[in-house]
PDB file with SEQRES, HELIX, SHEET and CRYST1 records, atoms N, CA, C and O in Angstrom:
SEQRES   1 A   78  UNK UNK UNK UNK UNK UNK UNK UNK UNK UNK UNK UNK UNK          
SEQRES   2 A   78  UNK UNK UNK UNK UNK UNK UNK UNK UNK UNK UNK UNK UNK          
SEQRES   3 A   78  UNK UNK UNK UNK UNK UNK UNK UNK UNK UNK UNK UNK UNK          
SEQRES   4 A   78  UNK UNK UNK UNK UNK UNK UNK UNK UNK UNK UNK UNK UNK          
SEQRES   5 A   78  UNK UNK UNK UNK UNK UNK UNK UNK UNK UNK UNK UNK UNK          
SEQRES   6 A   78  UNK UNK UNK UNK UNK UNK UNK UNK UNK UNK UNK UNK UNK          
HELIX    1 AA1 UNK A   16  UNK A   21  1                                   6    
HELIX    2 AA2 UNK A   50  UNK A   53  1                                   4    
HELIX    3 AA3 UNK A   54  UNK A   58  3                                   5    
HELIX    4 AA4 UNK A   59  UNK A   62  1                                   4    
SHEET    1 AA1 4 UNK A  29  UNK A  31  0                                        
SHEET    2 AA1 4 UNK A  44  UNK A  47 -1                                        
SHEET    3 AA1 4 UNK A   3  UNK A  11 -1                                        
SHEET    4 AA1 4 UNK A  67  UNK A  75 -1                                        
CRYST1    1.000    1.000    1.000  90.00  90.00  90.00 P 1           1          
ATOM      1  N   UNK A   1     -93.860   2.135  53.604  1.00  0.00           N  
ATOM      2  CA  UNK A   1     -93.573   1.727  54.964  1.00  0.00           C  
ATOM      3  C   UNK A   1     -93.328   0.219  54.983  1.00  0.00           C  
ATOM      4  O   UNK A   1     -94.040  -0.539  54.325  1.00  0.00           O  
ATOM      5  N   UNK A   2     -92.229  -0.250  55.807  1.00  0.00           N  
ATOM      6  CA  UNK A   2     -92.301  -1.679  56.168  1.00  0.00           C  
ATOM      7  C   UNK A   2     -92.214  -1.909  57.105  1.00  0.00           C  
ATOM      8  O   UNK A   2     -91.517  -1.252  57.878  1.00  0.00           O  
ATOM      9  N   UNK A   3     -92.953  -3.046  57.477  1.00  0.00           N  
ATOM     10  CA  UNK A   3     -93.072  -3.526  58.728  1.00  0.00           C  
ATOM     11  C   UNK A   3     -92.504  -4.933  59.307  1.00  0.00           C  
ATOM     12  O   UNK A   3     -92.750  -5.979  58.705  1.00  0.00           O  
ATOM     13  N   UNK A   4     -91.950  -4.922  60.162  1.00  0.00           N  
ATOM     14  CA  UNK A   4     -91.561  -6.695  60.538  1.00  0.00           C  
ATOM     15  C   UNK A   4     -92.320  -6.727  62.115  1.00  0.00           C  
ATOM     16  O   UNK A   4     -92.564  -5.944  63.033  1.00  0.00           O  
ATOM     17  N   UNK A   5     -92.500  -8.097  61.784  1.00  0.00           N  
ATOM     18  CA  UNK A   5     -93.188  -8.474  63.111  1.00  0.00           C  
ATOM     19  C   UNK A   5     -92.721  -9.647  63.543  1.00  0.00           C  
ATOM     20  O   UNK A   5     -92.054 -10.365  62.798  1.00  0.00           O  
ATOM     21  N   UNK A   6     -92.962  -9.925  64.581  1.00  0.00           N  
ATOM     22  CA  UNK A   6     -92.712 -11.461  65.543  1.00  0.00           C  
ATOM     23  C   UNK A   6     -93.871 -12.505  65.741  1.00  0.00           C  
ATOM     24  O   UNK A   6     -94.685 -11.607  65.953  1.00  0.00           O  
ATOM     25  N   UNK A   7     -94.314 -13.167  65.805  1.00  0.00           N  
ATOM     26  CA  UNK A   7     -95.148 -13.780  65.920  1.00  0.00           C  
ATOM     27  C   UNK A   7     -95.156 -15.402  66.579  1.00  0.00           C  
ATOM     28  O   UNK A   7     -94.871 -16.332  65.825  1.00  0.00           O  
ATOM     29  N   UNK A   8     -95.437 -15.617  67.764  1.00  0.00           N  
ATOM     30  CA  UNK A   8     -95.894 -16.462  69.009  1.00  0.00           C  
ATOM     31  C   UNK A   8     -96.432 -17.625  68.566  1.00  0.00           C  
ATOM     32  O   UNK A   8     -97.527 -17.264  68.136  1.00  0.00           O  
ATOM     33  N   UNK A   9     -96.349 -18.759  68.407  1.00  0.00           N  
ATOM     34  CA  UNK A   9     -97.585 -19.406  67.676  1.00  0.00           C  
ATOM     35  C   UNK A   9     -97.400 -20.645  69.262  1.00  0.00           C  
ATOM     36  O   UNK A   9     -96.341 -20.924  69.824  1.00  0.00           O  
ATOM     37  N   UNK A  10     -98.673 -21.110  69.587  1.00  0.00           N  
ATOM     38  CA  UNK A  10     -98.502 -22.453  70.578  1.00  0.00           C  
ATOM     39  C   UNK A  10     -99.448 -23.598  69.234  1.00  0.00           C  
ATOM     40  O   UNK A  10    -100.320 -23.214  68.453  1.00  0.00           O  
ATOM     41  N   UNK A  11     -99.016 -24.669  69.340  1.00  0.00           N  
ATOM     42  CA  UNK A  11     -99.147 -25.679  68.774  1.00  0.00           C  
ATOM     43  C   UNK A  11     -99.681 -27.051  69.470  1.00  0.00           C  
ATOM     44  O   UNK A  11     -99.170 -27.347  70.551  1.00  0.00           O  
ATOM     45  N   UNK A  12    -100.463 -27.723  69.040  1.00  0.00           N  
ATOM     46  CA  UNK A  12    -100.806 -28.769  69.242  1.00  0.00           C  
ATOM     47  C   UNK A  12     -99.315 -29.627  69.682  1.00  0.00           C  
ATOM     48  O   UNK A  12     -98.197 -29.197  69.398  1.00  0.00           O  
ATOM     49  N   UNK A  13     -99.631 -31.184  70.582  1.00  0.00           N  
ATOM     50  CA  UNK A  13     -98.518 -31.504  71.195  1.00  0.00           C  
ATOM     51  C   UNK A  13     -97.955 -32.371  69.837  1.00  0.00           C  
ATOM     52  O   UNK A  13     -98.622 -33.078  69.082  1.00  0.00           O  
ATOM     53  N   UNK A  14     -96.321 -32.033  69.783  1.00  0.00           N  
ATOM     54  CA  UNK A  14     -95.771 -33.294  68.735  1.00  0.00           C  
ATOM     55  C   UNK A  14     -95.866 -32.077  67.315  1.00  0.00           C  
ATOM     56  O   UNK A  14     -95.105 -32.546  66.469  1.00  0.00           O  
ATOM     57  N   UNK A  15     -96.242 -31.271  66.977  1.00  0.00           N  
ATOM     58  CA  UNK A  15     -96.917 -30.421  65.869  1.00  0.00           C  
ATOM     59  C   UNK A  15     -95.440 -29.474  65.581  1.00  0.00           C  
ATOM     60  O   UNK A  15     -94.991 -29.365  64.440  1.00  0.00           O  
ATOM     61  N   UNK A  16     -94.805 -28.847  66.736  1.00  0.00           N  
ATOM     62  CA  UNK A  16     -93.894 -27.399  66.384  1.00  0.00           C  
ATOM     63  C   UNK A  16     -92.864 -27.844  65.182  1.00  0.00           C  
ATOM     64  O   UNK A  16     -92.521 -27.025  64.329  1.00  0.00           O  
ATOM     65  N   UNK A  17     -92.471 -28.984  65.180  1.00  0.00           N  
ATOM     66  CA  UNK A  17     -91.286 -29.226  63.864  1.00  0.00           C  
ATOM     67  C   UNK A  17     -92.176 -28.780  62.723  1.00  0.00           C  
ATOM     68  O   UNK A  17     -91.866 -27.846  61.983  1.00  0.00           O  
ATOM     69  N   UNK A  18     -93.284 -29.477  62.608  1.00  0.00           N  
ATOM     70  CA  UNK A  18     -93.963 -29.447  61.353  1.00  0.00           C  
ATOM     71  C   UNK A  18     -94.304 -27.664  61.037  1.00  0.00           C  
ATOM     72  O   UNK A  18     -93.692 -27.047  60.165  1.00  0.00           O  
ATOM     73  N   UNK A  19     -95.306 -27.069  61.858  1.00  0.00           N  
ATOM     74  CA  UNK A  19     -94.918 -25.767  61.810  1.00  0.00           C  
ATOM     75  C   UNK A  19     -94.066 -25.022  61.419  1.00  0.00           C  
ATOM     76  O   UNK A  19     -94.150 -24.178  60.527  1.00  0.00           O  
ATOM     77  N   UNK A  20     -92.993 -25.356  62.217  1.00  0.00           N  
ATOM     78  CA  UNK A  20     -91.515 -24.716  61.631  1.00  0.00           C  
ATOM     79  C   UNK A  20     -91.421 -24.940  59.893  1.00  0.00           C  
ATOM     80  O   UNK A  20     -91.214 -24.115  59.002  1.00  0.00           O  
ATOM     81  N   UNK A  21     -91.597 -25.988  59.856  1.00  0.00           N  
ATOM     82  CA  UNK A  21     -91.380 -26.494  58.287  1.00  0.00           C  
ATOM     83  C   UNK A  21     -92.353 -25.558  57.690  1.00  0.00           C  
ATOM     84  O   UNK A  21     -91.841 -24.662  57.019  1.00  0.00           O  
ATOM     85  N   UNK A  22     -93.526 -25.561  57.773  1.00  0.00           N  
ATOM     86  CA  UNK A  22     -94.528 -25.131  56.510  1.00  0.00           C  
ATOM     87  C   UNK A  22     -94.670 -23.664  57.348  1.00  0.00           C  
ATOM     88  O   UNK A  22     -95.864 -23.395  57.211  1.00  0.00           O  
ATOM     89  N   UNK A  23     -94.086 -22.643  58.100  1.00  0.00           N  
ATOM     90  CA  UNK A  23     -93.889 -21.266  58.305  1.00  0.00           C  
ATOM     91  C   UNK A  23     -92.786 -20.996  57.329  1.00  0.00           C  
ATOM     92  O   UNK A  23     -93.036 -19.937  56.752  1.00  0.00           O  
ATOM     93  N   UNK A  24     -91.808 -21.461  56.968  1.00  0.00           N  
ATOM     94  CA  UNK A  24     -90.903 -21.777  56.217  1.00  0.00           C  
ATOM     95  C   UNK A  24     -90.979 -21.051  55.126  1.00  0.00           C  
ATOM     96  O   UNK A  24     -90.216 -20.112  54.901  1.00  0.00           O  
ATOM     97  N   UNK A  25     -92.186 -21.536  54.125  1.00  0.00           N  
ATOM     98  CA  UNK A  25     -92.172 -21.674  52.958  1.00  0.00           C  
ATOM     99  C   UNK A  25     -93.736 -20.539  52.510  1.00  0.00           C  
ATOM    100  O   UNK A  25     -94.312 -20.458  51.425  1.00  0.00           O  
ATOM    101  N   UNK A  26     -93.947 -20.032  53.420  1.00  0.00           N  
ATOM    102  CA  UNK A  26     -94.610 -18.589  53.331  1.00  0.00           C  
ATOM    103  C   UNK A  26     -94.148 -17.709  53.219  1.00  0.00           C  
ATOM    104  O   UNK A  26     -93.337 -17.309  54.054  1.00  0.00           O  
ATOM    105  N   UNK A  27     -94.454 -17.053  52.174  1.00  0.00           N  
ATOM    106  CA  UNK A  27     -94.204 -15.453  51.831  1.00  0.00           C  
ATOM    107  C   UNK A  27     -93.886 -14.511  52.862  1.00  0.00           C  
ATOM    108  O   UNK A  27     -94.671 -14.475  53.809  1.00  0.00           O  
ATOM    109  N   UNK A  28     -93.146 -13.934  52.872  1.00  0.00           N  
ATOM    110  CA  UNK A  28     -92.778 -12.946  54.093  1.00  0.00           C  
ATOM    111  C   UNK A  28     -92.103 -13.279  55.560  1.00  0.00           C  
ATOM    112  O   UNK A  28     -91.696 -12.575  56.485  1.00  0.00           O  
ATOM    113  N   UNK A  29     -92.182 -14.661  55.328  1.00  0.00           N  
ATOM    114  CA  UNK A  29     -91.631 -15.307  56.305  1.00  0.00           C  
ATOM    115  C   UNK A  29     -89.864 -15.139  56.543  1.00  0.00           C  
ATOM    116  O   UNK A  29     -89.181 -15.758  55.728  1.00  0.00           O  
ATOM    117  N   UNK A  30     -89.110 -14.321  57.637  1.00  0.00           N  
ATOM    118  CA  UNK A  30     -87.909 -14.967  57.274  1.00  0.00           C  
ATOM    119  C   UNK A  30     -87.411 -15.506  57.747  1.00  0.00           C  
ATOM    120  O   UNK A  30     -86.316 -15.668  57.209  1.00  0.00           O  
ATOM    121  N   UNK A  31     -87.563 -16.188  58.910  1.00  0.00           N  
ATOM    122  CA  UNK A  31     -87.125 -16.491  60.062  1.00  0.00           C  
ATOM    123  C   UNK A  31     -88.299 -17.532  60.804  1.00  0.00           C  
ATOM    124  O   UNK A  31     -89.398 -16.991  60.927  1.00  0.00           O  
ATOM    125  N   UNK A  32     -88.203 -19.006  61.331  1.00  0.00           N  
ATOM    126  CA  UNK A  32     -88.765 -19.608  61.803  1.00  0.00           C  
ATOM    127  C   UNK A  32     -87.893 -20.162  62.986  1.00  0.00           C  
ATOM    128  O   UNK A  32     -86.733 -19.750  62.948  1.00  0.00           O  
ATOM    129  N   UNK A  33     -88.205 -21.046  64.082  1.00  0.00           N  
ATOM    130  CA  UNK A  33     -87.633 -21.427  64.886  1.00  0.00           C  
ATOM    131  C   UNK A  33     -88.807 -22.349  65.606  1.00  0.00           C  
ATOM    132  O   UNK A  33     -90.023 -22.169  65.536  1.00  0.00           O  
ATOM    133  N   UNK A  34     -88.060 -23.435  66.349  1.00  0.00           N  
ATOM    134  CA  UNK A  34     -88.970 -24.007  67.892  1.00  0.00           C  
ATOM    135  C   UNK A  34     -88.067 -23.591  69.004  1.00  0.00           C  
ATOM    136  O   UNK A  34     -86.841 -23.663  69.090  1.00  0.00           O  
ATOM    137  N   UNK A  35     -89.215 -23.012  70.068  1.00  0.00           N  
ATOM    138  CA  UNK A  35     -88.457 -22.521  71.071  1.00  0.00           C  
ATOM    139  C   UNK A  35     -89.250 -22.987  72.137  1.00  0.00           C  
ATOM    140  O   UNK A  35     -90.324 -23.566  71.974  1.00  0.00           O  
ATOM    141  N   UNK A  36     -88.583 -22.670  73.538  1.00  0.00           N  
ATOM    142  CA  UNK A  36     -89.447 -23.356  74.745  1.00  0.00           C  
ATOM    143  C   UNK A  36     -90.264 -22.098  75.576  1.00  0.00           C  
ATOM    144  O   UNK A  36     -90.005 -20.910  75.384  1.00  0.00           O  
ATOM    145  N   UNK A  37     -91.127 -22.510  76.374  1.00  0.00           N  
ATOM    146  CA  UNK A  37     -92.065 -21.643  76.695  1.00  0.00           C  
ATOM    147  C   UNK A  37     -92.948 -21.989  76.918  1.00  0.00           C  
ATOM    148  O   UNK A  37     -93.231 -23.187  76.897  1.00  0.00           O  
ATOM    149  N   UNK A  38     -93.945 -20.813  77.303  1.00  0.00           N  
ATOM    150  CA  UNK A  38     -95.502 -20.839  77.382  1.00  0.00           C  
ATOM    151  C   UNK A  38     -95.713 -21.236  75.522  1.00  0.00           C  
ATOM    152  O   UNK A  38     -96.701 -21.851  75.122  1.00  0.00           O  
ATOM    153  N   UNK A  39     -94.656 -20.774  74.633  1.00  0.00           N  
ATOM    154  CA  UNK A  39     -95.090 -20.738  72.689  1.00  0.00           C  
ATOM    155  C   UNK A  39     -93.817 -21.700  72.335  1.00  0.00           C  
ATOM    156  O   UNK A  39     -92.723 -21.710  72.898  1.00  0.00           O  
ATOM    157  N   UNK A  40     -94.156 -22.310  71.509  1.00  0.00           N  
ATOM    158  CA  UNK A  40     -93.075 -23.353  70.903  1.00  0.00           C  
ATOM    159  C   UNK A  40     -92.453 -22.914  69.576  1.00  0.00           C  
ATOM    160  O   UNK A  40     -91.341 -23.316  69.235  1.00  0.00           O  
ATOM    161  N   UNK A  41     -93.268 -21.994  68.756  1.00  0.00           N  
ATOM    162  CA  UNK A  41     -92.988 -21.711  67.283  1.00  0.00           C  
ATOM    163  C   UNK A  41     -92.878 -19.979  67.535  1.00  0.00           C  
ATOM    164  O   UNK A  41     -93.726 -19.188  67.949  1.00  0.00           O  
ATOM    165  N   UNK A  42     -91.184 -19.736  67.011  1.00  0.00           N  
ATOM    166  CA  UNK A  42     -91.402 -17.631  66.672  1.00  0.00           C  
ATOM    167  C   UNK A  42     -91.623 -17.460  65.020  1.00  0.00           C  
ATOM    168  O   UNK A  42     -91.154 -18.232  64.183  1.00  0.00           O  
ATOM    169  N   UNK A  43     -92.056 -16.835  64.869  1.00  0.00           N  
ATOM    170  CA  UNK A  43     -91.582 -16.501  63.435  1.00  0.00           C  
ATOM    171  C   UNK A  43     -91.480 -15.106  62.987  1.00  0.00           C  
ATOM    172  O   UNK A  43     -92.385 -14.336  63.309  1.00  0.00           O  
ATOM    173  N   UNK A  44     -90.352 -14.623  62.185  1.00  0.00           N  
ATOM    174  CA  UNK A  44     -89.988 -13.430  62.094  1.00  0.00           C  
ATOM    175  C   UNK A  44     -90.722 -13.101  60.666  1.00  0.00           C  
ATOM    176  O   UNK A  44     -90.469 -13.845  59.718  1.00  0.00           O  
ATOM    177  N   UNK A  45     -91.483 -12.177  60.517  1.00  0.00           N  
ATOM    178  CA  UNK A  45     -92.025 -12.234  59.176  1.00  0.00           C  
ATOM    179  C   UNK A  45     -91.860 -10.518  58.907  1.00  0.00           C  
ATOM    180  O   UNK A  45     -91.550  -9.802  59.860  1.00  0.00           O  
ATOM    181  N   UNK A  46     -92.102  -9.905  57.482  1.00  0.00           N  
ATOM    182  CA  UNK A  46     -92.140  -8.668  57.215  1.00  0.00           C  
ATOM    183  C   UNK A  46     -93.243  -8.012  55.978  1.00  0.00           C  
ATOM    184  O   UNK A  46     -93.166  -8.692  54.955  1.00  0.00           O  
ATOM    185  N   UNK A  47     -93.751  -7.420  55.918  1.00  0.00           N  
ATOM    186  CA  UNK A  47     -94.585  -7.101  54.452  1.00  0.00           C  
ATOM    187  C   UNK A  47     -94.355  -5.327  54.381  1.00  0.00           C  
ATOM    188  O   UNK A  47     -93.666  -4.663  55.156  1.00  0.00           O  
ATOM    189  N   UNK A  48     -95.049  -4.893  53.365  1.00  0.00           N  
ATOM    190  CA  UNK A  48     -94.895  -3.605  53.589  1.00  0.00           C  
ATOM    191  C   UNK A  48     -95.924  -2.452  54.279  1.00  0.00           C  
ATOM    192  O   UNK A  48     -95.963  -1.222  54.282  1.00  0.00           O  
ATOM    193  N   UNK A  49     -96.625  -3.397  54.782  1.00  0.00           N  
ATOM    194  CA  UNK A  49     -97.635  -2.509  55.175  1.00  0.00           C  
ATOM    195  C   UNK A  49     -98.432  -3.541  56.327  1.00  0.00           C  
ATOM    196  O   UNK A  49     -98.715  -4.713  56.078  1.00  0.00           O  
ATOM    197  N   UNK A  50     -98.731  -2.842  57.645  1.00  0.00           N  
ATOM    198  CA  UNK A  50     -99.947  -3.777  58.671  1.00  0.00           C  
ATOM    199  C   UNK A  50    -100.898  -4.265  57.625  1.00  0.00           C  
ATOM    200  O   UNK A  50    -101.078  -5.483  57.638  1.00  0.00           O  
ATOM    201  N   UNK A  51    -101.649  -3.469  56.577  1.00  0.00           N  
ATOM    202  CA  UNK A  51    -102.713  -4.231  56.091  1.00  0.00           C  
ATOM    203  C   UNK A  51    -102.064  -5.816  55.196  1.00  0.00           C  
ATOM    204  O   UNK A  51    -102.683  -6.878  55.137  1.00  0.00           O  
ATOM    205  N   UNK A  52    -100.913  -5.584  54.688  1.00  0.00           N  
ATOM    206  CA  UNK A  52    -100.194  -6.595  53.640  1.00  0.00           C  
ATOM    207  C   UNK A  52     -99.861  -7.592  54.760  1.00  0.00           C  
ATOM    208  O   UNK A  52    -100.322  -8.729  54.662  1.00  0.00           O  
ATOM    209  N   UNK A  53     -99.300  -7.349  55.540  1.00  0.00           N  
ATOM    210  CA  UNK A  53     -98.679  -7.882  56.957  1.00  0.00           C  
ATOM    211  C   UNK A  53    -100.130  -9.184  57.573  1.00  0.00           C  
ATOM    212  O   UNK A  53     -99.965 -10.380  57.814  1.00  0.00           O  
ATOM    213  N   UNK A  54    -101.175  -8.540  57.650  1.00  0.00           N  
ATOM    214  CA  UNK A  54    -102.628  -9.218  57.927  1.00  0.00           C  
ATOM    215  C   UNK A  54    -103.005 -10.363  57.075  1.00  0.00           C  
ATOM    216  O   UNK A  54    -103.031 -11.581  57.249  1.00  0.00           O  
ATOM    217  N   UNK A  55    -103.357  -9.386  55.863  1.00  0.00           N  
ATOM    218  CA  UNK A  55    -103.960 -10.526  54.548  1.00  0.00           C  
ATOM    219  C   UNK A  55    -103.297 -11.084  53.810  1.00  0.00           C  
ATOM    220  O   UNK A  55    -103.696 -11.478  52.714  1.00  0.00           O  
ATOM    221  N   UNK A  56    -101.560 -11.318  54.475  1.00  0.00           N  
ATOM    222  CA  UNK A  56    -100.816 -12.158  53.288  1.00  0.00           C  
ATOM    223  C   UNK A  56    -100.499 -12.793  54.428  1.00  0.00           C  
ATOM    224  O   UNK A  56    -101.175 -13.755  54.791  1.00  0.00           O  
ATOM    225  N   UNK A  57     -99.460 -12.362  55.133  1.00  0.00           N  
ATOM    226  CA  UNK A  57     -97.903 -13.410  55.910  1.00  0.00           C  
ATOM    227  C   UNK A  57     -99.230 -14.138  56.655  1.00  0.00           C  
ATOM    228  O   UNK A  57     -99.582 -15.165  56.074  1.00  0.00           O  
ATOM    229  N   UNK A  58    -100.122 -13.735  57.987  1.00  0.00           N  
ATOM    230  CA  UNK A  58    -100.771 -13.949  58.929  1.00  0.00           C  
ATOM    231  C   UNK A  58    -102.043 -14.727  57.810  1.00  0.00           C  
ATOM    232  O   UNK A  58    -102.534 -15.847  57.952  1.00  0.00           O  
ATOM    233  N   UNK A  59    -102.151 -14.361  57.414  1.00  0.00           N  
ATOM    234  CA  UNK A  59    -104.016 -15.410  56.543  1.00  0.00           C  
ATOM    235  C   UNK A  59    -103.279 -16.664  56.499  1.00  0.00           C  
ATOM    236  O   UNK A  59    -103.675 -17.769  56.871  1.00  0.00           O  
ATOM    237  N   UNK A  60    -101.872 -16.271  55.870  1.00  0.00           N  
ATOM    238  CA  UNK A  60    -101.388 -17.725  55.560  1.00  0.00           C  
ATOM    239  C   UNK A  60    -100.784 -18.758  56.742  1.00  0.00           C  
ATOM    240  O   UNK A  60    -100.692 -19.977  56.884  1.00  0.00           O  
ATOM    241  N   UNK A  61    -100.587 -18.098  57.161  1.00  0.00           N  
ATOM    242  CA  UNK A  61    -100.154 -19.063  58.620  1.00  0.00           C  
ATOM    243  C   UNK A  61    -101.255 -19.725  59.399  1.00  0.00           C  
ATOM    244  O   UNK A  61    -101.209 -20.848  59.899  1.00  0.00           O  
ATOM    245  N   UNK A  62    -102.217 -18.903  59.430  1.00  0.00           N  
ATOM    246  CA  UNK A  62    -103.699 -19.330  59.837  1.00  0.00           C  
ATOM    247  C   UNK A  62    -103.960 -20.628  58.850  1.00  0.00           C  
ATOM    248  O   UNK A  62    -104.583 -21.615  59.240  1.00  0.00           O  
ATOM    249  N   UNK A  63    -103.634 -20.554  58.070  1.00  0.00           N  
ATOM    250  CA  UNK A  63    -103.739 -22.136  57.297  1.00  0.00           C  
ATOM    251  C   UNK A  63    -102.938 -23.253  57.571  1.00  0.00           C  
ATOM    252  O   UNK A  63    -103.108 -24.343  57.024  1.00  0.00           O  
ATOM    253  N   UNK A  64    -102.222 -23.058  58.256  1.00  0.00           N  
ATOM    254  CA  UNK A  64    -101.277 -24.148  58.692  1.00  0.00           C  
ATOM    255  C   UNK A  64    -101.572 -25.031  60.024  1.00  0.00           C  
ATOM    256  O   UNK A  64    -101.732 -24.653  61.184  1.00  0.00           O  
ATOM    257  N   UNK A  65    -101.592 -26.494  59.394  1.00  0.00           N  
ATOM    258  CA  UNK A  65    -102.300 -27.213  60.135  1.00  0.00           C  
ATOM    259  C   UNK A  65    -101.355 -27.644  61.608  1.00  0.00           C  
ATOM    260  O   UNK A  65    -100.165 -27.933  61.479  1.00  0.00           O  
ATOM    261  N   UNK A  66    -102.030 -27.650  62.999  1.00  0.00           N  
ATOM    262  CA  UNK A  66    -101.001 -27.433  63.929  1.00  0.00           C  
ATOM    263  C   UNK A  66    -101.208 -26.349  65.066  1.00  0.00           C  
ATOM    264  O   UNK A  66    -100.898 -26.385  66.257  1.00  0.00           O  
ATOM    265  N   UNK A  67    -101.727 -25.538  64.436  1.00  0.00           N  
ATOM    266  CA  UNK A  67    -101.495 -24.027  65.318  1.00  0.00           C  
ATOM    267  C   UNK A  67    -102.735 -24.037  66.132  1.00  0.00           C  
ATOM    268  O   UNK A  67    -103.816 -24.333  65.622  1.00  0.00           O  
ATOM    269  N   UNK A  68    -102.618 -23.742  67.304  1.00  0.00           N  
ATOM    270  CA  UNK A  68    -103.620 -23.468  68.310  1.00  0.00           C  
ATOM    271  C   UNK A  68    -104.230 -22.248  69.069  1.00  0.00           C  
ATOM    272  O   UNK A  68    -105.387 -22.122  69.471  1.00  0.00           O  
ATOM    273  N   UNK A  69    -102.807 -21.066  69.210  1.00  0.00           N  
ATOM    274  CA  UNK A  69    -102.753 -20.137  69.219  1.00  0.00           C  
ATOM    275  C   UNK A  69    -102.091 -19.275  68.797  1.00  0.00           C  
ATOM    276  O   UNK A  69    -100.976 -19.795  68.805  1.00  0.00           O  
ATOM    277  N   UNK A  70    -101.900 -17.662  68.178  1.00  0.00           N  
ATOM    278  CA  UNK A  70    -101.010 -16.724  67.807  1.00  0.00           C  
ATOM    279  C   UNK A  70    -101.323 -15.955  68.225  1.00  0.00           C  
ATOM    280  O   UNK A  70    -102.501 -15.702  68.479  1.00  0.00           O  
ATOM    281  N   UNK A  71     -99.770 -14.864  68.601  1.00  0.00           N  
ATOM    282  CA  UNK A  71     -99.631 -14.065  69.203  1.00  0.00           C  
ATOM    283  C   UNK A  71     -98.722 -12.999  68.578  1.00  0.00           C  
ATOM    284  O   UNK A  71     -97.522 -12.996  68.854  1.00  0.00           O  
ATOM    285  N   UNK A  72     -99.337 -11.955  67.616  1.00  0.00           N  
ATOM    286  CA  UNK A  72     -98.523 -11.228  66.729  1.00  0.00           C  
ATOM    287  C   UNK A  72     -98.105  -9.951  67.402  1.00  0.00           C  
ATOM    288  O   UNK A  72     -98.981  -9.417  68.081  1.00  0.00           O  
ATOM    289  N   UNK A  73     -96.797  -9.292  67.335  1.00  0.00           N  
ATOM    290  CA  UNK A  73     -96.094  -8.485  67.832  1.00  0.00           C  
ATOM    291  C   UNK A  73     -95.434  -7.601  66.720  1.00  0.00           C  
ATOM    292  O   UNK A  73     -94.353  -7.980  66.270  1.00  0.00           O  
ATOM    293  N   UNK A  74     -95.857  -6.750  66.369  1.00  0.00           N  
ATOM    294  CA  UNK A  74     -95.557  -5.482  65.017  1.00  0.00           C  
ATOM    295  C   UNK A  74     -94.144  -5.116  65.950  1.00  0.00           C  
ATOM    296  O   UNK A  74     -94.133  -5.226  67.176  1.00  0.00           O  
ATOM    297  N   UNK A  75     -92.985  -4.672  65.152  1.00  0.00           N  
ATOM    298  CA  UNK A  75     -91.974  -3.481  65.685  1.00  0.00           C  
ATOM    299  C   UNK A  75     -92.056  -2.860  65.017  1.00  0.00           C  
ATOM    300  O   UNK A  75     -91.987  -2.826  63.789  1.00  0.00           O  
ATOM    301  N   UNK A  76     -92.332  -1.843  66.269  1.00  0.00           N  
ATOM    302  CA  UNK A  76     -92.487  -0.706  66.535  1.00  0.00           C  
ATOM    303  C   UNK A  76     -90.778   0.229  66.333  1.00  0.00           C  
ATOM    304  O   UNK A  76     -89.887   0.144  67.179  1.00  0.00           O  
ATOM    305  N   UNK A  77     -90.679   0.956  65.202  1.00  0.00           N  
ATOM    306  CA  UNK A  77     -89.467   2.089  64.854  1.00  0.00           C  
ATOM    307  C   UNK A  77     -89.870   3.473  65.332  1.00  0.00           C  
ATOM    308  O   UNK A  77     -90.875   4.129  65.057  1.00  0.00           O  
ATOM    309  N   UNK A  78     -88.797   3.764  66.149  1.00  0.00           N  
ATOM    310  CA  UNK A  78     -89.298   5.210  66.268  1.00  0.00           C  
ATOM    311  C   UNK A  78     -87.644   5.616  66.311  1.00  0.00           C  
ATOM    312  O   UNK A  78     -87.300   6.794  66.412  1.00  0.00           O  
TER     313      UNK A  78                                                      
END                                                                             
């Protein structure tokens, strides 16, 4: 099974470039952007599985200095 997801991130003020940059260069990552909103950072990421999806793309983003809040969104195939 694979999965892609979306993911919301709000950022500290002055922070979303940098984000963008180091979402970048994570595994599973394919897609980064700054956008406007209630969230400044999307990122399009994929693994093969919700559990791979958790303890790889998402652990690692959680390490990235900047982030204040996330907001992960699985698509859903039917």
């Amino acid at each position: 099974m694979s999965v892609t997801a979306y993911i919301l991130i709000q950022t500290e003020v002055g922070k979303a470039a940098d984000v963008v940059r180091a979402a970048r260069t994570v595994t599973g990552v394919t897609e980064a952007n700054e956008i406007t909103g209630p969230y400044d950072v999307i990122v399009r990421c994929g693994a093969e599985s919700l559990d791979a999806l958790g303890q790889n793309v998402i652990a690692s983003l959680q390490q990235v200095g900047g982030i204040t809040r996330t907001l992960t969104c699985p698509v859903v195939t039917v």
